[in-house]
C-alpha positions as CSV (number, residue, x, y, z in Angstrom):
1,X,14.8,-21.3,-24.2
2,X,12.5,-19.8,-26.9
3,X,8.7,-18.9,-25.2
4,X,10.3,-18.7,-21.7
5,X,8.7,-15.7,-20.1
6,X,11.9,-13.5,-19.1
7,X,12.5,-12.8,-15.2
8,X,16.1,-11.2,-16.3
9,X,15.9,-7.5,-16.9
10,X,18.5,-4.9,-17.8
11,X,17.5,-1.3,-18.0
12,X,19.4,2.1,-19.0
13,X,20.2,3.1,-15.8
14,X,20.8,4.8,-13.2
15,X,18.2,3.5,-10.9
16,X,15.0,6.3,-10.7
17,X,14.8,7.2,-14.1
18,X,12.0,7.4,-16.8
19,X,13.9,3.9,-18.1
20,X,13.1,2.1,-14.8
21,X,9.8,3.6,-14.4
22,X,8.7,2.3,-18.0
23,X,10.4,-1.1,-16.7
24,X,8.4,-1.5,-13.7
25,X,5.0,-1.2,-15.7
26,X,5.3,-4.5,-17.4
27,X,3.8,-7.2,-14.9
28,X,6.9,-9.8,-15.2
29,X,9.6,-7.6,-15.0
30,X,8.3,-6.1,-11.4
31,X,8.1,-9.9,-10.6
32,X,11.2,-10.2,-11.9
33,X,15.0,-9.0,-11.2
34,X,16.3,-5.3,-12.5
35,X,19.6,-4.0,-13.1
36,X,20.2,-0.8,-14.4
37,X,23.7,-0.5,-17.3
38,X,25.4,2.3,-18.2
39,X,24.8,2.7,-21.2
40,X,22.4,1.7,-24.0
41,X,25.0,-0.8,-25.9
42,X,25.7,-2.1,-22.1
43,X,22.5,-3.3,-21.6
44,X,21.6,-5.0,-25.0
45,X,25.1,-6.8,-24.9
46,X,24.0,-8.0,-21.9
47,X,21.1,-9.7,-23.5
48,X,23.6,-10.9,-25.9
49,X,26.0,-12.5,-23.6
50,X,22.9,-14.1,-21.9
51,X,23.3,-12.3,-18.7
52,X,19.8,-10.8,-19.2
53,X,16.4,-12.0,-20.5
54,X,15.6,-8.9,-21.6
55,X,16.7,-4.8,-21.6
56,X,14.7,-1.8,-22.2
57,X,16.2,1.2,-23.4
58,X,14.5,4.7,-25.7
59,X,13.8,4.8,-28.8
60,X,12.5,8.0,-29.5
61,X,10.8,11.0,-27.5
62,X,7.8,13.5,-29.0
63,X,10.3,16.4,-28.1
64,X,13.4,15.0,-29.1
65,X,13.4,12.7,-31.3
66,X,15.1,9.3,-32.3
67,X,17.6,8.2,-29.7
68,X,20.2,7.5,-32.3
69,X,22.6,5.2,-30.3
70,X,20.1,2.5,-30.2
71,X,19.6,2.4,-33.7
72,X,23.0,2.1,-34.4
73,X,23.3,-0.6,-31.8
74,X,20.3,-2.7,-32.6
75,X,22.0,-2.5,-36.4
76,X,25.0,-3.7,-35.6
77,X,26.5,-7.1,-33.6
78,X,24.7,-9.9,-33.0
79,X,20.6,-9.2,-33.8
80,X,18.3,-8.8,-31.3
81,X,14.6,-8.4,-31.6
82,X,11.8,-6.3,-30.3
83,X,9.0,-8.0,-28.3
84,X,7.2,-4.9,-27.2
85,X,7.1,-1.3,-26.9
86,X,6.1,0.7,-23.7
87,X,5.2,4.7,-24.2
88,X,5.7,6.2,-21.4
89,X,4.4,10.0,-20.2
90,X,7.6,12.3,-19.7
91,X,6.0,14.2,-16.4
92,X,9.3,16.0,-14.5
93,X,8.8,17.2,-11.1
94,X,11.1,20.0,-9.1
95,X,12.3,17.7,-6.0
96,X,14.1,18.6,-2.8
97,X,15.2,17.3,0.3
98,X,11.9,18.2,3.1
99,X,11.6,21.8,4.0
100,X,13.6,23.5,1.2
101,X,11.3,26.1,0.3
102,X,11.5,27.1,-3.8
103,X,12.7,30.9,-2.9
104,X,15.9,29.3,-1.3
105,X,17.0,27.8,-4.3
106,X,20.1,28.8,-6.0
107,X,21.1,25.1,-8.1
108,X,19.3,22.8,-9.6
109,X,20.3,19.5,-11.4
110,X,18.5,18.8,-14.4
111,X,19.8,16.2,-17.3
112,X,20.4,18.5,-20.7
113,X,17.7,17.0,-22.6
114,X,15.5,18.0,-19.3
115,X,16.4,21.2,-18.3
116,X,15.8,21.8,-22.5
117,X,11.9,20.5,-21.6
118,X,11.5,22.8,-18.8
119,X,13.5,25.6,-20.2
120,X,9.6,27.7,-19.8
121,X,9.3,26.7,-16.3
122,X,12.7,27.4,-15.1
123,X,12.4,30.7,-16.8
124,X,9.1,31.9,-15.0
125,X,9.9,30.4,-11.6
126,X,13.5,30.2,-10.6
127,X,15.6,33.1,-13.4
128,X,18.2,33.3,-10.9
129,X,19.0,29.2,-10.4
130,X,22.1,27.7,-12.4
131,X,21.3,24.8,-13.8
132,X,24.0,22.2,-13.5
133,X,24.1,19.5,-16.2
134,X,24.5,16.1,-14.7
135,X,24.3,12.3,-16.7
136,X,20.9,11.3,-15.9
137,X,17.8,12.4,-14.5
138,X,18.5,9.7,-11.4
139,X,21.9,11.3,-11.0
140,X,19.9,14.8,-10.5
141,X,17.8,13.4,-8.1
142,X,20.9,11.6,-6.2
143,X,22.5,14.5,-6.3
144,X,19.5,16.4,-4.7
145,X,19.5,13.7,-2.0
146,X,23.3,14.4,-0.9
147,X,22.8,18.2,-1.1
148,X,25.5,18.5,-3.7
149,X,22.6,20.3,-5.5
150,X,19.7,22.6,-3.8
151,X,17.1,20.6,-6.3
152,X,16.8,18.3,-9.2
153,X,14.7,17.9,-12.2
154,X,13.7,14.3,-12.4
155,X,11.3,12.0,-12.5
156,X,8.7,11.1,-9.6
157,X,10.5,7.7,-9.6
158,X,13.8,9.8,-8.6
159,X,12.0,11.7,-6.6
160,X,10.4,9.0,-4.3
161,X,13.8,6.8,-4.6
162,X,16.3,9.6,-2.7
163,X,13.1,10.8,-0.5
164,X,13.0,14.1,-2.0
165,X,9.7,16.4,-1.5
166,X,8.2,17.1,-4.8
167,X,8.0,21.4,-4.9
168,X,6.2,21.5,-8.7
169,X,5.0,18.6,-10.7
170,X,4.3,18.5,-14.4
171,X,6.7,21.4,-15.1
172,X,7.6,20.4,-18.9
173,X,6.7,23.0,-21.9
174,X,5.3,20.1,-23.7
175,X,3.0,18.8,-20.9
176,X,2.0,16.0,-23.9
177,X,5.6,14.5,-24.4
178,X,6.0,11.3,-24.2
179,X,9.2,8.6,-24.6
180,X,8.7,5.6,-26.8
181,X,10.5,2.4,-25.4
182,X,11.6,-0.7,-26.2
183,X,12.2,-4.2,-24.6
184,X,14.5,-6.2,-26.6
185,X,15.4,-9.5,-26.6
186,X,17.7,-12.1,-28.3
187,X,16.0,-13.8,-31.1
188,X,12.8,-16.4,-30.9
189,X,9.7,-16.5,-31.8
190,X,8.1,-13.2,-32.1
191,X,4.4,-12.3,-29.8
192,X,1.5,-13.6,-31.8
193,X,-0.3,-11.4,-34.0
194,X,-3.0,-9.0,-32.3
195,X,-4.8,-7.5,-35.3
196,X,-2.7,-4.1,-34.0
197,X,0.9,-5.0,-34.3
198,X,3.7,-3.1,-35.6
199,X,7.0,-4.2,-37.2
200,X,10.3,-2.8,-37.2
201,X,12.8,-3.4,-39.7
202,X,16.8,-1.6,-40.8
203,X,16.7,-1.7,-44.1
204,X,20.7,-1.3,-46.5
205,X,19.7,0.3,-49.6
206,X,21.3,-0.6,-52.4
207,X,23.3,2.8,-53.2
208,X,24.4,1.8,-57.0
209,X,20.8,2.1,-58.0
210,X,18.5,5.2,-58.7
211,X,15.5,5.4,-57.0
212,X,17.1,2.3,-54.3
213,X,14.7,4.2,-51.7
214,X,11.4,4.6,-53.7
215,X,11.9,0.7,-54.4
216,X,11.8,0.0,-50.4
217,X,8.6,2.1,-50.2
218,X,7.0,1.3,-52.9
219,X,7.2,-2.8,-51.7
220,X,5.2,-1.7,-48.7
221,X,3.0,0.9,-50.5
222,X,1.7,-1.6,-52.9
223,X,0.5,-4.1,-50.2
224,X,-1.1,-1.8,-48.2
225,X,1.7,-1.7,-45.6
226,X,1.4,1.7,-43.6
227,X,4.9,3.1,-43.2
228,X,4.4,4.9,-39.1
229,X,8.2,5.9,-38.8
230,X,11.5,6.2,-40.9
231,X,14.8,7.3,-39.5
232,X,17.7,7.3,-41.4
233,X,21.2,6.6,-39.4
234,X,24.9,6.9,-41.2
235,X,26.5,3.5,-41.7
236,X,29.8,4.8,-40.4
237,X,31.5,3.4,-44.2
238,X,31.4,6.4,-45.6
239,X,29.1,10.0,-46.6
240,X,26.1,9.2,-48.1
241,X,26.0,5.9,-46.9
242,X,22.6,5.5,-44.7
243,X,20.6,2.1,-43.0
244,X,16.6,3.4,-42.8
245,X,15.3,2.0,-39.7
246,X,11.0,1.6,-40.9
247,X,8.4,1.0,-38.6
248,X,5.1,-0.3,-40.5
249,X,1.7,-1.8,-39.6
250,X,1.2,-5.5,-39.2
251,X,3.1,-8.9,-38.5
252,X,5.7,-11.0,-40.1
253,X,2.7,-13.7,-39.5
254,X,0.5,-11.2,-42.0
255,X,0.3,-12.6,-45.3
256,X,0.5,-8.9,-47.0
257,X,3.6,-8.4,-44.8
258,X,5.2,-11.2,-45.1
259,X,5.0,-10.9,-49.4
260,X,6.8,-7.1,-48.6
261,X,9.0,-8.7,-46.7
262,X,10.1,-10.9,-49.4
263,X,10.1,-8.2,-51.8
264,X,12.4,-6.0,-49.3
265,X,15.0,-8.9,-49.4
266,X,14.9,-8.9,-53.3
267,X,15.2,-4.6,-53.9
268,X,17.8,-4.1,-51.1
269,X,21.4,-4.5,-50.0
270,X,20.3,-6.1,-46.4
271,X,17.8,-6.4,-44.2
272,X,17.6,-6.8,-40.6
273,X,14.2,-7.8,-39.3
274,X,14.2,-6.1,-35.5
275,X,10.6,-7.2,-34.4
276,X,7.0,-8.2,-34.7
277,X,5.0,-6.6,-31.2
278,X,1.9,-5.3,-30.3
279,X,1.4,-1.5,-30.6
280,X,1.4,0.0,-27.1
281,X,-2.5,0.9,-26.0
282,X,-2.9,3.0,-28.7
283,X,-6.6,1.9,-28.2
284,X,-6.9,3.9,-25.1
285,X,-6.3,6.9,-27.0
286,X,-9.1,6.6,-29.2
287,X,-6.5,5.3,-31.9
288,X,-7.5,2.4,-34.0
289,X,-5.8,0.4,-36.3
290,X,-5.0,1.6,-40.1
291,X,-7.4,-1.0,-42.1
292,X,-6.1,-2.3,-45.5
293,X,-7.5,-0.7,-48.6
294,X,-10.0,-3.1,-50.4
295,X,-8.4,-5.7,-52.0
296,X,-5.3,-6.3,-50.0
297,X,-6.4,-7.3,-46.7
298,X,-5.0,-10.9,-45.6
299,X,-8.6,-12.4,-46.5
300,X,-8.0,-10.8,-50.0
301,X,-4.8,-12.8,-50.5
302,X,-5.8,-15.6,-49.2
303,X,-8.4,-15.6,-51.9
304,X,-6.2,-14.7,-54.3
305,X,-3.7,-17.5,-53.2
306,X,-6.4,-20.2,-53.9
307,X,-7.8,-19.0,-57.0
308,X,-4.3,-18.9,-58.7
309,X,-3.6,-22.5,-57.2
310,X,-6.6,-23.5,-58.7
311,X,-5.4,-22.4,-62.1
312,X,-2.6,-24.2,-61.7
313,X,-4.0,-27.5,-60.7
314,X,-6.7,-27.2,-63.6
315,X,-9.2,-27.0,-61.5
316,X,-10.3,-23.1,-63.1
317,X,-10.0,-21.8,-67.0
């Protein structure tokens, strides 16, 4: 039922991985049941099928990027929404089973997108280990466990999970990377407004038209809409043809977003509207919100609104 607090979670899995560890921060899920998928479009069919409340999955890293396969499956099937966004610190640690000393060893397991992080570490510290590429950073630190592999690069989740000893902590180049994440849901009512939300949209261009992408911007431009992220993802119909996922200040309950919503609908092909949520702690960082330039704050339209319905009622000249 819509409002129902979710106690149903699905997570990209396997189990001890940077997915379940983001998972296990928000207060319900750890109250609630976890089960990890196989894959991205796994877990948010899932949520679809109703076997799930909820999934969180990536969608994007400081190093990396965009994780491209949920953008294409959040713009495709049945929609789902966002309902929050959890940013997690990407801190690997070298694990190994107790006693295996860091001269002694000659393999280590390491996810490609992790051994790439660590490439500096690796490098300075064990030249003479092959690194073996494995699925998931839970799968190097399973593999680890068994002593398929002498060591693993994974994630202290992992590491605690297959009771590995941790040899080198915060080993990343980046030491400041951090994952963006997701929990997704099927649609409802989205989270109240905070005063520091963001709003998440895939936007169809129309292609037929010149300047079909300055049209999109310019709707959120003009109201004061701050544009945080745009990603552009192929449509599969054919070259050239592109869905922009946007990212932009405010709420679908704001009155300025709401009119470049409207305005969206009018300039382009489609839109799919993938979320109203609060911005993850962003004031913990120092970060505050973007404030509207004068004269299109929600207090300014609401002004605006009554004036003009006083001209209309007669009530003005």
């Amino acid at each position: 039922m819509p409002g129902t607090p979710p106690t149903r979670f699905v997570f990209l899995g396997p189990e001890g991985t940077f997915a379940e560890q983001a998972l296990r921060s928000i207060p319900a899920a750890e109250r609630g049941t976890r089960t990890p998928a196989r894959s991205v479009g796994e877990a948010l069919d899932s949520v679809r099928a109703g076997d799930a409340d909820a999934a969180l999955v990536p969608l994007e890293n400081s190093i990396g990027g965009a994780v491209g396969v949920t953008l294409d499956e959040m713009a495709e099937g049945e929609p789902l929404v966002i309902t929050r966004e959890v940013i997690l610190s990407v801190e690997f640690v070298l694990a190994a089973r107790p006693d295996t000393p860091l001269t002694s060893i000659r393999t280590v397991a390491a996810h490609p997108q992790a051994s790439t992080q660590c490439r500096g570490w690796l490098r300075d510290h064990l030249p003479d280990a092959v690194v073996v590429d494995v699925l998931s950073n839970g799968a190097a630190a399973a593999g680890a466990g068994t002593g398929e592999y002498d060591a693993a690069i994974c994630a202290p989740i992992g590491a605690s999970r297959h009771r590995l000893t941790t040899l080198a902590d915060k080993i990343a180049d980046h030491p400041d990377a951090v994952t963006r994440f997701a929990l997704v849901s099927r649609p409802g009512p989205p989270p109240p407004p905070t005063g520091d939300d963001l709003t998440s949209l895939a936007v169809y261009i129309a292609h037929d038209r010149v300047g079909a992408l300055l049209s999109v911007l310019m709707e959120l431009a003009v109201r004061g809409v701050n544009l945080t992220r745009i990603e552009s993802r192929p449509t599969g119909e054919a070259l050239g043809r592109y869905v922009f996922f946007l990212d932009c200040t405010g709420h679908v309950a704001d009155v300025r977003l709401g009119e470049a919503l409207q305005g969206l609908r009018r300039v382009c092909a489609d839109v799919r509207f993938l979320g109203s949520y609060p911005r993850h702690r962003w004031a913990e960082a120092g970060e505050r919100p973007v404030p509207a330039p004068a004269g299109l704050s929600d207090a300014d339209y609401a002004d605006a609104a009554a004036w003009l319905s006083r001209l209309r009622t007669g009530e003005l000249t």
